[in-house]
C-alpha positions, 0 to 999 in steps of 0.5 A: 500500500505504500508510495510512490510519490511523485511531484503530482503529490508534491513540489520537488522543492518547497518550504514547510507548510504553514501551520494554522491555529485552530482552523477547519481546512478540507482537502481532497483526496487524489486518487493515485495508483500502488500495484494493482490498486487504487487509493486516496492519497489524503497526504502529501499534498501540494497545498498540504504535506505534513501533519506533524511528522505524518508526511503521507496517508494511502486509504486503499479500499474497501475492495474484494481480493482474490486469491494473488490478494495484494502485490506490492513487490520490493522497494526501498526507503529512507528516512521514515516509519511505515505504519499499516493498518486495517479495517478488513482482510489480511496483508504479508509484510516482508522486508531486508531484515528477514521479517514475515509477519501477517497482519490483520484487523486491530493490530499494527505493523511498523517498519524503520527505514532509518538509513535503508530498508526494503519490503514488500507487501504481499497477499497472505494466499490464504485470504480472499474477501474484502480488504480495506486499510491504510498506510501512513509514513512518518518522517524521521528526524535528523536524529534516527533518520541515517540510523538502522532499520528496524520492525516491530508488530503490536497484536494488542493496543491500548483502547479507550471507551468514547461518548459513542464508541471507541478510540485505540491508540496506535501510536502516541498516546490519548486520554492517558492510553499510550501505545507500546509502538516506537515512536521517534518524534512526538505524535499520535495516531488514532483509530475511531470507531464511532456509532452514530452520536456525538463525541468529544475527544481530549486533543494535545494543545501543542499538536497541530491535527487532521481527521482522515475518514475512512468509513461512513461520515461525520460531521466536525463544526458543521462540515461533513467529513466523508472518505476523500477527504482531509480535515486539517484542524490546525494548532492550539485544540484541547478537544475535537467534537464530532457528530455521526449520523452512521456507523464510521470509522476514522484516523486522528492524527496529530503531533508537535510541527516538524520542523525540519527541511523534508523533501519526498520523491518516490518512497524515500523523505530526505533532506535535500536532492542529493540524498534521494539521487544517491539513495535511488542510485543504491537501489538501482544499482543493487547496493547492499544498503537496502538489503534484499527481500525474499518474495517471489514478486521481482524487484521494483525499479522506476526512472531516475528522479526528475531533476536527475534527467535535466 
C-alpha cells in the first residue's frame, strides 16, 4: 500500500507548510495508483504535506481480493516509519531484515527505514474477501533518520471507551492510553470507531491535527467529513467534537510541527536532492544498503528522479 510519490503529490522543492491555529481546512483526496490498486492519497499534498511528522496517508479500499490478494513487490526507503493498518482482510509484510509477519484487523505493523530498508507487501494466499486499510509514513528526524532499520508488530493496543464508541491508540498516546509502538518524534495516531452520536475527544494543545475518514461520515463544526477527504484542524485544540449520523470509522492524527527541511520523491523523505539521487542510485544499482527481500514478486525499479534527467 505504500508510495510512490511523485511531484503530482508534491513540489520537488518547497518550504514547510504553514501551520494554522485552530482552523477547519478540507482537502481532497487524489486518487493515485500502488500495484494493482487504487487509493486516496489524503497526504502529501501540494497545498498540504505534513501533519506533524505524518508526511503521507494511502486509504486503499474497501475492495474484494482474490486469491494473488495484494502485490506490492520490493522497494526501498529512507528516512521514515511505515505504519499499516486495517479495517478488513489480511496483508504479508516482508522486508531486508528477514521479517514475515501477517497482519490483520486491530493490530499494527511498523517498519524503520532509518538509513535503508526494503519490503514488500504481499497477499497472505490464504485470504480472499474484502480488504480495506491504510498506510501512513512518518518522517524521521535528523536524529534516527541515517540510523538502522528496524520492525516491530503490536497484536494488542491500548483502547479507550468514547461518548459513542471507541478510540485505540496506535501510536502516541490519548486520554492517558499510550501505545507500546516506537515512536521517534512526538505524535499520535488514532483509530475511531464511532456509532452514530456525538463525541468529544481530549486533543494535545501543542499538536497541530487532521481527521482522515475512512468509513461512513461525520460531521466536525458543521462540515461533513466523508472518505476523500482531509480535515486539517490546525494548532492550539484541547478537544475535537464530532457528530455521526452512521456507523464510521476514522484516523486522528496529530503531533508537535516538524520542523525540519523534508523533501519526498518516490518512497524515500530526505533532506535535500542529493540524498534521494544517491539513495535511488543504491537501489538501482543493487547496493547492499537496502538489503534484499525474499518474495517471489521481482524487484521494483522506476526512472531516475526528475531533476536527475535535466
Amino acid at each position: 500500500m505504500s508510495g510512490p510519490i511523485s511531484t503530482d503529490d508534491t513540489p520537488a522543492d518547497v518550504g514547510p507548510d504553514v501551520v494554522e491555529p485552530a482552523v477547519l481546512e478540507i482537502t481532497d483526496s487524489r486518487v493515485s495508483q500502488v500495484g494493482a490498486f487504487t487509493v486516496r492519497r489524503a497526504l502529501p499534498q501540494r497545498t498540504r504535506r505534513m501533519v506533524g511528522a505524518w508526511c503521507f496517508v494511502d486509504h486503499m479500499g474497501p475492495t474484494t481480493i482474490g486469491e494473488g490478494g495484494l502485490a506490492v513487490a520490493p522497494h526501498p526507503h529512507i528516512g521514515l516509519q511505515t505504519v499499516t493498518w486495517l479495517l478488513a482482510g489480511e496483508a504479508l509484510h516482508r522486508d531486508s531484515l528477514g521479517s514475515e509477519q501477517v497482519i490483520v484487523p486491530g493490530q499494527l505493523n511498523l517498519m524503520t527505514a532509518g538509513h535503508g530498508v526494503a519490503h514488500s507487501e504481499e497477499g497472505t494466499g490464504r485470504y480472499r474477501g474484502e480488504l480495506h486499510g491504510v498506510q501512513l509514513w512518518v518522517a524521521q528526524p535528523d536524529l534516527t533518520r541515517h540510523g538502522p532499520s528496524a520492525f516491530e508488530h503490536h497484536a494488542e493496543l491500548p483502547r479507550v471507551e468514547l461518548d459513542h464508541g471507541v478510540a485505540t491508540v496506535m501510536i502516541g498516546d490519548l486520554a492517558g492510553l499510550i501505545s507500546p509502538a516506537r515512536r521517534d518524534t512526538d505524535h499520535a495516531g488514532v483509530d475511531l470507531h464511532l456509532r452514530a452520536g456525538a463525541t468529544v475527544i481530549p486533543l494535545r494543545t501543542d499538536y497541530e491535527y487532521a481527521v482522515v475518514v475512512l468509513a461512513g461520515a461525520c460531521t466536525i463544526a458543521g462540515a461533513t467529513v466523508a472518505p476523500g477527504h482531509l480535515a486539517y484542524l490546525g494548532l492550539g485544540r484541547d478537544e475535537l467534537a464530532l457528530a455521526t449520523d452512521e456507523p464510521t470509522r476514522a484516523l486522528l492524527v496529530g503531533g508537535v510541527p516538524f520542523d525540519e527541511p523534508v523533501v519526498m520523491w518516490w518512497n524515500y523523505v530526505a533532506r535535500n536532492h542529493d540524498e534521494i539521487t544517491a539513495a535511488h542510485d543504491d537501489w538501482t544499482n543493487g547496493s547492499a544498503r537496502f538489503g534484499t527481500v525474499d518474495s517471489p514478486l521481482p524487484r521494483y525499479n522506476v526512472a531516475p528522479p526528475p531533476w536527475s534527467r535535466r
